[in-house]
matplotlib code that plots the C-alpha trace (Angstrom):
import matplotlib.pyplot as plt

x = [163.2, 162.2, 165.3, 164.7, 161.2, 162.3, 165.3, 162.7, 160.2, 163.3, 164.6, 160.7, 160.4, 164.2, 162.5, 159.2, 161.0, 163.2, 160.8, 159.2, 162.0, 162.6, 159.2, 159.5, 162.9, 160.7, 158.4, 160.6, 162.3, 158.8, 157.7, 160.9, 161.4, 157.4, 156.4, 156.4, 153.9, 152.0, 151.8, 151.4, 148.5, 146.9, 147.4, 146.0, 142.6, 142.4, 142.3, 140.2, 137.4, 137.4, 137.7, 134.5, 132.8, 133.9, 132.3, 129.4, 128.8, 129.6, 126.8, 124.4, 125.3, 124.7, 121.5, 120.1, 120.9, 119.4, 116.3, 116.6, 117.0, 113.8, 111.5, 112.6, 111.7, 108.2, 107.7, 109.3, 109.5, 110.9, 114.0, 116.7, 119.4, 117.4, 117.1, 121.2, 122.0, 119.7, 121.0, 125.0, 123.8, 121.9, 121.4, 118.6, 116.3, 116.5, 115.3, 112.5, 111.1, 112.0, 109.8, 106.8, 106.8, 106.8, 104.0, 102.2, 102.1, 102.4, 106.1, 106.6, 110.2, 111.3, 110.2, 111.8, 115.2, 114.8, 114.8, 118.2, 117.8, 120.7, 117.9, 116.2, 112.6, 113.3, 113.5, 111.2, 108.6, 109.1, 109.6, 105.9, 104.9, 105.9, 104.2, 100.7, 100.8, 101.5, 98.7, 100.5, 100.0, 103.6, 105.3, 102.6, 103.9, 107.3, 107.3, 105.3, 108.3, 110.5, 112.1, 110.8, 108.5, 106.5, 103.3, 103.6, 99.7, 98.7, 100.3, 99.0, 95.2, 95.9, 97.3, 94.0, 91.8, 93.4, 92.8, 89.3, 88.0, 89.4, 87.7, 90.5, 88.8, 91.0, 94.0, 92.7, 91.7, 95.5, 97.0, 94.9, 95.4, 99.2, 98.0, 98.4, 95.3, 96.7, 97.5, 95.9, 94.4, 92.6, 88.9, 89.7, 90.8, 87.7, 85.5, 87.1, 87.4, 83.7, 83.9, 83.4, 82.3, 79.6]
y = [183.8, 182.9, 181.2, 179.2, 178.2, 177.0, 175.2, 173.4, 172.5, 170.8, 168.6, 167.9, 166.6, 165.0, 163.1, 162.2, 161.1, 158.9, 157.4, 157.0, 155.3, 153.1, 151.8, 151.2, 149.1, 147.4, 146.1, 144.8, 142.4, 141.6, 140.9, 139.2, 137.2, 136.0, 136.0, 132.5, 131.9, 134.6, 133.4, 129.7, 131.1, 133.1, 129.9, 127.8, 129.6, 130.0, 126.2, 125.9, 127.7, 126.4, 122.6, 123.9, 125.2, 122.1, 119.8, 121.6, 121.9, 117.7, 117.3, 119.6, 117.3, 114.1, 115.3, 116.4, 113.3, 111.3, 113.1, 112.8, 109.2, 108.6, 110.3, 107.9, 104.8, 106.8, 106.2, 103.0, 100.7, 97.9, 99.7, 97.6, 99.7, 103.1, 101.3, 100.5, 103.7, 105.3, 103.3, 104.1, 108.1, 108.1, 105.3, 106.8, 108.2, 104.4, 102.8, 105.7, 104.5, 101.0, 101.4, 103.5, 100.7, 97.7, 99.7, 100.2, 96.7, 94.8, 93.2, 91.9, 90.7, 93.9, 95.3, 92.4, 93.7, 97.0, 96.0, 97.2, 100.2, 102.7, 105.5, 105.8, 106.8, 104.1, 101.4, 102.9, 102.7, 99.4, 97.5, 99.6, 97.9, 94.5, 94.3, 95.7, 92.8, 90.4, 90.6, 90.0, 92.0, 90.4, 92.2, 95.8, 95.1, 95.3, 97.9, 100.6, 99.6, 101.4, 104.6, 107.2, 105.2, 107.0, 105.2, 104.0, 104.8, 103.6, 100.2, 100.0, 100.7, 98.4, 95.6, 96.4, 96.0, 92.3, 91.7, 92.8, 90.6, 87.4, 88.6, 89.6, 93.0, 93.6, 92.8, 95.3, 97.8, 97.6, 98.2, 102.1, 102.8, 103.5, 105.9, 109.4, 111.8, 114.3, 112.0, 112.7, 109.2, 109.8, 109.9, 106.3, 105.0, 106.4, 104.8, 101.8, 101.8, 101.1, 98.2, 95.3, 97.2, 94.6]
z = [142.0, 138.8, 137.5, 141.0, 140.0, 136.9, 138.0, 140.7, 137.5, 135.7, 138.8, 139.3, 135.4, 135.2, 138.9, 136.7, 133.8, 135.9, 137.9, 134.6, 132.6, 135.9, 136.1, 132.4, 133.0, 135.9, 133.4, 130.8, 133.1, 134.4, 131.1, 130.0, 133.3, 132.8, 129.1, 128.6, 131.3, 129.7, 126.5, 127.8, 130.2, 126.9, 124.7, 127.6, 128.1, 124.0, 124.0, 126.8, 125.3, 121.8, 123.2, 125.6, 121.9, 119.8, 122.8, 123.3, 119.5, 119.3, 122.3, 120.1, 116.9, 119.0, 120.8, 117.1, 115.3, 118.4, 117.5, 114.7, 114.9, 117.2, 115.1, 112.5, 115.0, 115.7, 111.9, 111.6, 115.3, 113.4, 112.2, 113.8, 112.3, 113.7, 117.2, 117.8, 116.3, 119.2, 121.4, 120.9, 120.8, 123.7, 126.1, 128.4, 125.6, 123.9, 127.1, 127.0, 123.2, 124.4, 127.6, 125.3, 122.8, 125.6, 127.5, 124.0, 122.7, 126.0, 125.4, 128.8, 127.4, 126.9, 129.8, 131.4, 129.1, 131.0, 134.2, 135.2, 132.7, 134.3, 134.0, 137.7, 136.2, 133.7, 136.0, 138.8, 135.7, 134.6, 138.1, 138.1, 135.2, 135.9, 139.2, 137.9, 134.7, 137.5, 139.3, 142.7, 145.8, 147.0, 143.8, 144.0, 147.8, 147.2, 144.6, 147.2, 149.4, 147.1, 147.9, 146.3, 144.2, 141.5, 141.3, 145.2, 146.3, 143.0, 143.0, 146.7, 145.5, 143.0, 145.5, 147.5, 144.8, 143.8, 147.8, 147.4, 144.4, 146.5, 149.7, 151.8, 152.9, 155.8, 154.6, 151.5, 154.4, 155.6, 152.2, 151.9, 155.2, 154.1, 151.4, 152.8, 153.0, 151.1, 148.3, 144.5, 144.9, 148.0, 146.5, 145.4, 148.5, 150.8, 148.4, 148.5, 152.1, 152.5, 150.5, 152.4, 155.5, 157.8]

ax = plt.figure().add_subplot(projection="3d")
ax.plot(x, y, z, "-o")
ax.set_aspect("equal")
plt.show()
């Protein structure tokens, strides 16, 4: 019974070994048939990441120096060299000192150059602008019209208060009637409201 036993253990590990050795051959042609796409798939994600570090690092370098760069034109506004070198780096934060310094000193021309600024805020801001140095209900008009206007109630009060000082009260009364109750300006509008009133 014993010799039995044993001669069951050694078909059992010749089996193992085979199945072993076969699985082993199984993987060499796999390996073989495939290892170009391996490597090319190892070589492709190596490259992958550093070009995602090198650009990433680059953006860093370019957002630094733009910084860099404005807090020179903070010192300096008249630095023409400081101002296209800001502008090549970073477009949008350009138009921002732009805008600050047009706002600042009251340069209508410049605002006037950043009137089809690509930056949304940008341009919302300085159509803004525009309208309130005009003094023109048609343009504070046309501005509240916007979509998603940031200073819409404000340029409406405004418009109202223009209508006001040349006695249009009910025209003035129609302009804060579109400014919501729940808006931060609505303080100013109730008071205003009563202006005028017979």
């Amino acid at each position: 019974m014993s010799i039995k036993d044993d001669i069951n253990m050694v078909k059992e590990e010749l089996n193992s070994e085979e199945k072993f050795f076969e699985k082993a051959v199984i993987t060499e042609r796999f390996v073989k048939k495939y290892k170009n796409v391996m490597i090319g798939s190892v070589v492709a994600i190596v490259v992958l990441v550093s070009g995602n570090i090198i650009y990433d690092a680059k953006k860093q370098a370019t957002i630094e120096e733009a910084n860099s760069v404005l807090a020179t034109l903070n010192n300096n506004p008249t630095d023409g060299a400081s101002a296209k070198l800001l502008k090549s780096l970073s477009p949008s934060l350009y138009d921002v000192w732009l805008y600050s310094q047009a706002v600042t000193n009251k340069y209508v021309n410049k605002l006037n150059e950043l009137k089809n600024s690509k930056d949304p805020i940008i341009n919302d801001l300085v159509s803004y602008e525009l309208a309130k140095d005009s003094k023109d209900v048609k343009a504070l008009d046309e501005y509240a019209l916007r979509e998603n206007a940031i200073y819409k109630d404000l340029a409406l009060v405004q418009s109202a208060v223009i209508l006001m000082n040349q006695n249009k009260i009910d025209e003035a009364h129609q302009e804060l009637e579109q400014i919501g109750v729940a808006s931060p300006l609505n303080g100013i509008v109730q008071a205003l409201s009563h202006y005028g009133v017979k």
